[in-house]
N, C-alpha and C positions, 0 to 999 in steps of 0.2 A: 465474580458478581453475577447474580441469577438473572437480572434486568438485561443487564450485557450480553449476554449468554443468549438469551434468547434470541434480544435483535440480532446477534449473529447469524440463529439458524435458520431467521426466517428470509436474512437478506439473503445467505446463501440456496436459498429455498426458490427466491426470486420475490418473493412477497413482500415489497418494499415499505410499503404504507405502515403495514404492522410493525417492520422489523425499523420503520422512524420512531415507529408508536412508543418501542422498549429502549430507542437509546435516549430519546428526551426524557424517558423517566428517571432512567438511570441520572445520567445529565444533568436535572432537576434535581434531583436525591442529594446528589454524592459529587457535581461536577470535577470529573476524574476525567483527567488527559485523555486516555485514546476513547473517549464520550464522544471528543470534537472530532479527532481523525474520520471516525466512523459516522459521525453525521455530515461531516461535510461531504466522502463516499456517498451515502446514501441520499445527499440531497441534489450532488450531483448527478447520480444517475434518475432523482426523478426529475430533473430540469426543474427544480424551485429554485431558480437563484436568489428568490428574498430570502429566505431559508438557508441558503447558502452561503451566502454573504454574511448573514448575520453572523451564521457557525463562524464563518474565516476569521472575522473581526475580531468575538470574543474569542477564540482558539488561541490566535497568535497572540493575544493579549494576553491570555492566560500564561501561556508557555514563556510566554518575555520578565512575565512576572514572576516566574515560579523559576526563572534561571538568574533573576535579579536577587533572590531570596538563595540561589545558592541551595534549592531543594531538588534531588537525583537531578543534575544537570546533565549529565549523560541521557537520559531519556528523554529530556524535555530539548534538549537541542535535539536528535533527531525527529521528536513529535512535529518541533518548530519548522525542519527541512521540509520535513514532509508535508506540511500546510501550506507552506511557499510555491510547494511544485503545484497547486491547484491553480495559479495565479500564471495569469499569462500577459507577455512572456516570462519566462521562470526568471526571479532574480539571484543571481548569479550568491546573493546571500545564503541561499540553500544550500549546495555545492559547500561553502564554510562552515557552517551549523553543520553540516553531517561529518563534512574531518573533526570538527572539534567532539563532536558525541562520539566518533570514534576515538580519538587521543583517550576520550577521557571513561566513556566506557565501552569497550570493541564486544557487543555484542550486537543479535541476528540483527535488531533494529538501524543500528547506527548503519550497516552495511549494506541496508536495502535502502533506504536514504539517501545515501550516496550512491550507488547501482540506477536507482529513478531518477537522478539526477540526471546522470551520463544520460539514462533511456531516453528523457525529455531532448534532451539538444543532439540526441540522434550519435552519439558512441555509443556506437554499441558491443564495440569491444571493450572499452572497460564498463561500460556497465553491466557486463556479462562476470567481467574479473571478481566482480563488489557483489553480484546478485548469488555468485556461486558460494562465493564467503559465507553472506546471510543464509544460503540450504543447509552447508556444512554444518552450523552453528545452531539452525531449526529449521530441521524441513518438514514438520509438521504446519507451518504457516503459509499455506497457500499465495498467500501475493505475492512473495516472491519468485515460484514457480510458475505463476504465470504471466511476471513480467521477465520471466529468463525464457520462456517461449518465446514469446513476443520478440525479443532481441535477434532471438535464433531464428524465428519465421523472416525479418525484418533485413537476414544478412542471406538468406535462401538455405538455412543451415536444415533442410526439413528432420534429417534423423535425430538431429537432438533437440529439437524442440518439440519432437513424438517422446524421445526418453520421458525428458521433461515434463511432460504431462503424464504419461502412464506414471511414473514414478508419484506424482502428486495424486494422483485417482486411485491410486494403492493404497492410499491412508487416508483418502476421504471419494470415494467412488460416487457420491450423489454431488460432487460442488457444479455447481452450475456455469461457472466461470470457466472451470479448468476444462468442461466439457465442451465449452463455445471454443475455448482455444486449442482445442483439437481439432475439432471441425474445422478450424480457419488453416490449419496448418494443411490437413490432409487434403483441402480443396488448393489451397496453395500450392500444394506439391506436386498435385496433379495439373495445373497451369500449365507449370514448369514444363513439365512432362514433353 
């Protein structure tokens, strides 16, 4: 989707406002599942919580609906996981949405799901189990790379949460995310030191 797409490059760009600008059109257009994932992302990091809330409400509306209908229920239960962990404290219904999208379809999604799960209530060994799955399976999708930093910064694992990130900046050298969590890593390690 070219709307999608864009809000993408601009979120990952840092330029948020715009890259809200393309997923509400999209959103508006075509209201498609990861519409909501990535606005609620994006509303979250600009601190709109009306905006955010609102996303959460219709998202997980959508997604309860669209697994009530029995349409890709595999991807709408981990859409659905994934919406839950914005909500604090995480309800422990996430954590099941994500086995079940796994049972039902074991791809990268379902796996990071349950990996951000773990990440939330601080395993971070098996979140690391579940986040490694999700690279094996696409690691061209940066979030999950760099919430398997995050895990590995989190345990003082610094060499593998450098892998982790070089490996992710080799197939997208300008993301702006994986570039903070290098930083965070490197200045971490030096702490240590």
């Amino acid at each position: 989707p070219a709307l999608y797409d864009l809000g993408r490059l601009y979120n990952i760009k840092g330029n948020l406002e715009k890259a809200s600008e393309y997923f509400e059109r999209e959103y508006s257009e075509k209201n498609l599942a990861y519409n909501y994932i990535m606005l609620v992302a994006t509303y979250k990091e600009l601190n709109n919580k009306t905006k955010l809330n609102k996303a959460l409400k219709e998202g997980v509306n959508w997604y309860k609906q669209e697994i009530k209908n029995k349409i890709e229920e595999g991807n709408n239960y981990a859409g659905l996981s994934l919406l839950y962990l914005y909500f604090s404290p995480v309800p422990v219904e996430a954590k099941k949405l994500a086995e079940k999208a796994i049972e039902l379809k074991p791809f990268f999604w379902s796996y990071y799901a349950l990996g951000l799960y773990y990440k939330k209530i601080k395993n971070y060994e098996d979140a690391i189990k579940y986040l490694k799955i999700s690279i094996e399976k696409n690691p061209a999708f940066f979030g999950t790379s760099l919430s398997l930093s995050e895990c590995y910064r989190a345990l003082n694992m610094f060499a593998e949460a450098e892998e982790t990130c070089k490996k992710a900046l080799s197939i997208n050298p300008k993301n702006r995310f994986i570039k903070s969590e290098m930083e965070k890593v490197n200045k971490k390690s030096r702490e240590v030191d």
